[in-house]
C-alpha positions as CSV (number, residue, x, y, z in Angstrom):
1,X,-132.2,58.7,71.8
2,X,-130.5,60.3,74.7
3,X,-132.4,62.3,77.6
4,X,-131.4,65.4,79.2
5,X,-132.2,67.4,81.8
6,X,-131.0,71.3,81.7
7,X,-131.1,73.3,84.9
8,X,-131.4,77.0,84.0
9,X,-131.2,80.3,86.2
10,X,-134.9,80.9,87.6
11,X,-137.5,81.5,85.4
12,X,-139.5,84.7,86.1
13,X,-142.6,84.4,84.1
14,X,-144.4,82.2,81.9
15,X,-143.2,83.9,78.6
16,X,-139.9,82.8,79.5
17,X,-141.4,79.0,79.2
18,X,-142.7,79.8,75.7
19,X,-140.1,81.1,74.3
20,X,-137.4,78.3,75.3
21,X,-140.2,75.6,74.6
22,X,-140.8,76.8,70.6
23,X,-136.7,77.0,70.7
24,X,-136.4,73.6,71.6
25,X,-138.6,72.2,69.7
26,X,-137.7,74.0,66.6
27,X,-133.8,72.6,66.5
28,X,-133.8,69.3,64.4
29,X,-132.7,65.9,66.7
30,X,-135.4,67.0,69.5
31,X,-137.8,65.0,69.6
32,X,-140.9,67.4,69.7
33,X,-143.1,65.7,72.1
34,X,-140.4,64.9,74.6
35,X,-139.9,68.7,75.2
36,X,-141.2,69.6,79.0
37,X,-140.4,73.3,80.3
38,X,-141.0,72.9,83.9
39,X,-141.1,76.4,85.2
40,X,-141.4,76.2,89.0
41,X,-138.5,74.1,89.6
42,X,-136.4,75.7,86.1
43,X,-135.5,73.0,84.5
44,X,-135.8,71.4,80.6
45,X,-136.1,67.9,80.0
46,X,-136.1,66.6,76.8
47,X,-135.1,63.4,74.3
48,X,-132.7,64.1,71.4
49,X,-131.2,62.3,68.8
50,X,-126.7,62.4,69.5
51,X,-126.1,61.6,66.1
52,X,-128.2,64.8,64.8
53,X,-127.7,66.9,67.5
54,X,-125.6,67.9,70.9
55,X,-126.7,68.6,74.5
56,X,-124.0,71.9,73.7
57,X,-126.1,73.3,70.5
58,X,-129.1,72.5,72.5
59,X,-128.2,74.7,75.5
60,X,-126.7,77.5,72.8
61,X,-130.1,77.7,71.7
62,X,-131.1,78.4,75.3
63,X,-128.4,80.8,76.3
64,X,-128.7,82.6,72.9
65,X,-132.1,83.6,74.1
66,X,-130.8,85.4,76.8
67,X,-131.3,82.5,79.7
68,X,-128.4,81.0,81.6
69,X,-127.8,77.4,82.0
70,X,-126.6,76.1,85.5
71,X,-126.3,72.5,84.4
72,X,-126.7,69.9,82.2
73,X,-127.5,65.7,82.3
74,X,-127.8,63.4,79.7
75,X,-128.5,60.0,80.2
């Protein structure tokens, strides 16, 4: 299990948190409980599974939605 930790553009409202939280969670390799939009400071963290999943399909998923993502870090 790998952790990241996705900075995105601002987030300007609380929607915005749902929507990429039930993304997130719905792609297979996230672990479900892991999944923590924080929206004051804009950032994702998360666990995921490498061998299932990347940190690039999991920040598609995020950017397909229509939000921008600054950076990413996976430790």
């Amino acid at each position: 299990m790998k952790k990241a930790t996705i900075q995105l553009e601002t987030l300007a409202c609380p929607s915005c948190m749902q929507k990429i939280d039930n993304a997130v969670k719905a792609l297979e390799g996230v672990e479900q409980e892991s999944v923590k939009v924080m929206f004051n400071a804009s950032k994702v963290k998360l666990n995921f599974d490498d061998e299932k999943i990347s940190i690039d399909q999991i920040e598609k998923a995020i950017t397909t939605l229509g939000y921008e993502v600054k950076k990413s870090q996976v430790r």
